[in-house]
Residue frames relative to the residue before (quaternion, step in Angstrom):
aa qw qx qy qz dx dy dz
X 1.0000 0.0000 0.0000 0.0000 0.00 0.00 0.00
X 0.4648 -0.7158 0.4367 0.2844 3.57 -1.24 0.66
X 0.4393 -0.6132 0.5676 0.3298 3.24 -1.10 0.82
X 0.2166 -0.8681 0.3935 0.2114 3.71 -0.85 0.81
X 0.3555 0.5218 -0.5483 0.5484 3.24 1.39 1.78
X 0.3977 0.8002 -0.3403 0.2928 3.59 1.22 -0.35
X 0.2468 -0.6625 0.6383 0.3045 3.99 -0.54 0.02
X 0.1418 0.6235 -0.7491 0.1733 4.19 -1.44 1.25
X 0.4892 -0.6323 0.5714 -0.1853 1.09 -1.94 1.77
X 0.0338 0.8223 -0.5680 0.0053 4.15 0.21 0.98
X 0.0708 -0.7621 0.6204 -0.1714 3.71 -0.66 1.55
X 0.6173 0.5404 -0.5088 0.2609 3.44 -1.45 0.33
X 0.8463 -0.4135 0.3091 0.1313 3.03 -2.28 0.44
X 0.0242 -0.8981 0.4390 -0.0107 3.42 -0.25 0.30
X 0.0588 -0.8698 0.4718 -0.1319 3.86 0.99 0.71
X 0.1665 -0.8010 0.5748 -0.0147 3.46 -0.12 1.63
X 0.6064 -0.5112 0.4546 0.4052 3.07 -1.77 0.80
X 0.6090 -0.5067 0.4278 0.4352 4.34 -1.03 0.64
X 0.3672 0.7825 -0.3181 0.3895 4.18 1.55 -0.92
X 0.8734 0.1583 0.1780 0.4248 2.57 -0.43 -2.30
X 0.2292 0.7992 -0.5136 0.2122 4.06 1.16 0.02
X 0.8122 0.3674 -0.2675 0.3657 3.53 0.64 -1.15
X 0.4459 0.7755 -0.2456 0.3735 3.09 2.02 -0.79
X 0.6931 0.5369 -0.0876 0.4730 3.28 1.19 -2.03
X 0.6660 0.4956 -0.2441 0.5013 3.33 1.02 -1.15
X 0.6870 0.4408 -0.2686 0.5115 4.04 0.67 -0.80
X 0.5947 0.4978 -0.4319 0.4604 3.46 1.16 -0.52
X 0.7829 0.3580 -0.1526 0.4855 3.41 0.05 -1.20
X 0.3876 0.7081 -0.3144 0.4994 3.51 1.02 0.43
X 0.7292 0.4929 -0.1404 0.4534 3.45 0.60 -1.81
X 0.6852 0.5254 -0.1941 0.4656 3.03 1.35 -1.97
X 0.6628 0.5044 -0.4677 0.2958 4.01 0.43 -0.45
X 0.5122 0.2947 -0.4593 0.6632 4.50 0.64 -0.20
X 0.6883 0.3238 -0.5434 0.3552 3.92 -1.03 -0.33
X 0.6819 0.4664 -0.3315 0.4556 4.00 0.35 -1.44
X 0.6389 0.5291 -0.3812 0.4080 3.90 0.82 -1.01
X 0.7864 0.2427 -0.2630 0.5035 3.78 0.63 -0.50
X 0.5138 0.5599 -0.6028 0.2433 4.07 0.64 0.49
X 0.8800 -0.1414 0.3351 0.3056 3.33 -1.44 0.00
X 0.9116 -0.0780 0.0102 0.4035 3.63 -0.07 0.27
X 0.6799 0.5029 -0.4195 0.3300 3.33 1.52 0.11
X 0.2477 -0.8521 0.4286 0.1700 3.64 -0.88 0.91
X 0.5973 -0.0159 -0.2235 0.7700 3.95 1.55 0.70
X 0.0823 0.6333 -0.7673 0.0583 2.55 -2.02 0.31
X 0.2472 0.8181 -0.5157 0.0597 3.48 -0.37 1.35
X 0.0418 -0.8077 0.5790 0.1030 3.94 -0.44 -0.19
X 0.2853 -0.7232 0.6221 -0.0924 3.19 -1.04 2.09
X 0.3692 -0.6131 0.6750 0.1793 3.27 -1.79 0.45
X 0.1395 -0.6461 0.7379 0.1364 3.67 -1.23 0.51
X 0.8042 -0.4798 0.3121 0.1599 2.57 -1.85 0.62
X 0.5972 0.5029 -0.1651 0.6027 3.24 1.86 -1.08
X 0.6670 -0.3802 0.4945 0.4075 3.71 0.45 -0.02
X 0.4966 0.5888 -0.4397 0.4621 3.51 0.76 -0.65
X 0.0625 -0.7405 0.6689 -0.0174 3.31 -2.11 0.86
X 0.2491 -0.7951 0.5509 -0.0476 3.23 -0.61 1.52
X 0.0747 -0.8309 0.5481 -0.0595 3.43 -0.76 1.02
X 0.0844 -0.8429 0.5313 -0.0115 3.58 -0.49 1.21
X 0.1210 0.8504 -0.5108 0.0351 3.81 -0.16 0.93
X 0.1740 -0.8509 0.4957 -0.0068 3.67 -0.87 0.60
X 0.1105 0.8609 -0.4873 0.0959 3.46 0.43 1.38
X 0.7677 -0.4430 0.3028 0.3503 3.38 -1.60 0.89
X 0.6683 -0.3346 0.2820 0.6016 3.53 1.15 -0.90
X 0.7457 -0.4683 0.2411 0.4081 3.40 -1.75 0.77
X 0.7485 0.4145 -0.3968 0.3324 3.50 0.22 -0.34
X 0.5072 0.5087 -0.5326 0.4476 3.86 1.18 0.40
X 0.4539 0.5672 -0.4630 0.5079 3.42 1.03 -1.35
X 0.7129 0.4755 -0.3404 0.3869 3.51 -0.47 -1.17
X 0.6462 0.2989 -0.2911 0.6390 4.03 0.12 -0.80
X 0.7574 0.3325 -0.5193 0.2148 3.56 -0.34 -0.44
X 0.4490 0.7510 -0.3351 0.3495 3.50 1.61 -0.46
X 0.7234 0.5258 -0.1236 0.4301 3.04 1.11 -1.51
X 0.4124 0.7092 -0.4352 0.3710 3.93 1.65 -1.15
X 0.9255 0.1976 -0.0480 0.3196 3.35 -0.66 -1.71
X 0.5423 -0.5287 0.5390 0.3685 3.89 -0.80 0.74
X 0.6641 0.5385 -0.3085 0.4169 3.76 0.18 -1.72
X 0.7923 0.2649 -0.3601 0.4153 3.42 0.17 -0.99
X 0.4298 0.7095 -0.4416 0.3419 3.79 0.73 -0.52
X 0.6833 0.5659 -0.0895 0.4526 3.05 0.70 -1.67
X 0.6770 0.4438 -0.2517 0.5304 3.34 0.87 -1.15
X 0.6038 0.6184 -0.2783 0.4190 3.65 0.78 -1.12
X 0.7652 0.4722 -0.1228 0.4201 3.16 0.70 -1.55
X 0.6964 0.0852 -0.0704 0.7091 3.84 1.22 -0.36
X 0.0018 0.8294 -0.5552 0.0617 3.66 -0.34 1.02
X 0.6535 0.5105 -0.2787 0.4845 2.97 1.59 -0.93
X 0.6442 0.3975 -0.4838 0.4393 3.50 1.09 -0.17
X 0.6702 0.3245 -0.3885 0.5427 4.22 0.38 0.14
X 0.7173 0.3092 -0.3656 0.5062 4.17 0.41 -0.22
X 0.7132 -0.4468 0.4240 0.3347 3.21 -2.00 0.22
X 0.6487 -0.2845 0.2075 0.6747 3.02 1.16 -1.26
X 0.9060 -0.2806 -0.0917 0.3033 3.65 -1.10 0.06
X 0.1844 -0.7927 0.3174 0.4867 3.39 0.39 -0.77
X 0.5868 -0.6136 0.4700 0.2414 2.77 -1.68 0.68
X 0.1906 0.8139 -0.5029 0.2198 3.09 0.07 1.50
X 0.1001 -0.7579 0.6405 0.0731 3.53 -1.06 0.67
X 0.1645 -0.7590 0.6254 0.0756 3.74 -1.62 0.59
X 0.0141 0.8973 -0.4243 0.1208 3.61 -0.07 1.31
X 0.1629 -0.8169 0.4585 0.3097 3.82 -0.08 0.69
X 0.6371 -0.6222 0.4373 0.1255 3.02 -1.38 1.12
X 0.0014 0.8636 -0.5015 -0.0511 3.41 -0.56 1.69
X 0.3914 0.5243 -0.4819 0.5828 3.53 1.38 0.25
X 0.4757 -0.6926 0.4829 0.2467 3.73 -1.23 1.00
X 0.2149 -0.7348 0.6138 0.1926 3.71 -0.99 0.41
X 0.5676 -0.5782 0.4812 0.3347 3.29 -1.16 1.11
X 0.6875 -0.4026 0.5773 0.1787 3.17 -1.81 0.03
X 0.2284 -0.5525 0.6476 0.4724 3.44 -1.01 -0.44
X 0.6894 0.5854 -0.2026 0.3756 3.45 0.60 -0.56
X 0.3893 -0.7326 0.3364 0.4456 3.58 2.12 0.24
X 0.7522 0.3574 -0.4526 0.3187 3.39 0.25 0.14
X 0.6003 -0.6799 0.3590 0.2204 3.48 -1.37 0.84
């Protein structure tokens, strides 16, 4: 379990229904400048594969930003709350705390 002073790291796959692809993709889109400037997150990016597939790579200060940032945006709620009705099925996602140190914004470790 994560310590929630800890820096995580939440990664993985995400493989929308063929429907809702552009939907998924514009959602999680909007969310990457707003999430980049809250409170405790230090990356946040989201890639396209070749297959349609979407890969999402976030890095928060610790479990309790993750946590508020969940809570920020209606859209993602929604999404969160019924994935199976915009993904294929779950994602492949994984959440791991981070034992290699992450910089600061402020350079120190």
């Amino acid at each position: 379990m994560n310590d929630t002073k800890t820096p995580i790291a939440l990664y993985g796959f995400l493989r929308p229904k063929p429907e809702r692809a552009a939907e998924v993709k514009d959602l999680l889109a909007a969310l990457v400048e707003p999430t980049r400037q809250e409170a405790g997150n230090l990356a946040y990016h989201l890639h396209e594969q070749q297959d349609g597939r979407l890969f999402l790579y976030e890095v928060w200060r610790s479990q309790e930003d993750l946590d508020r940032h969940n809570t920020l945006y209606p859209s993602l709620r929604d999404f969160l709350d019924n994935v199976l009705d915009y993904l294929e099925d779950l994602p492949e996602g994984y959440f791991d705390t981070m034992i290699s140190p992450y910089p600061s914004s402020d350079g120190t470790r």
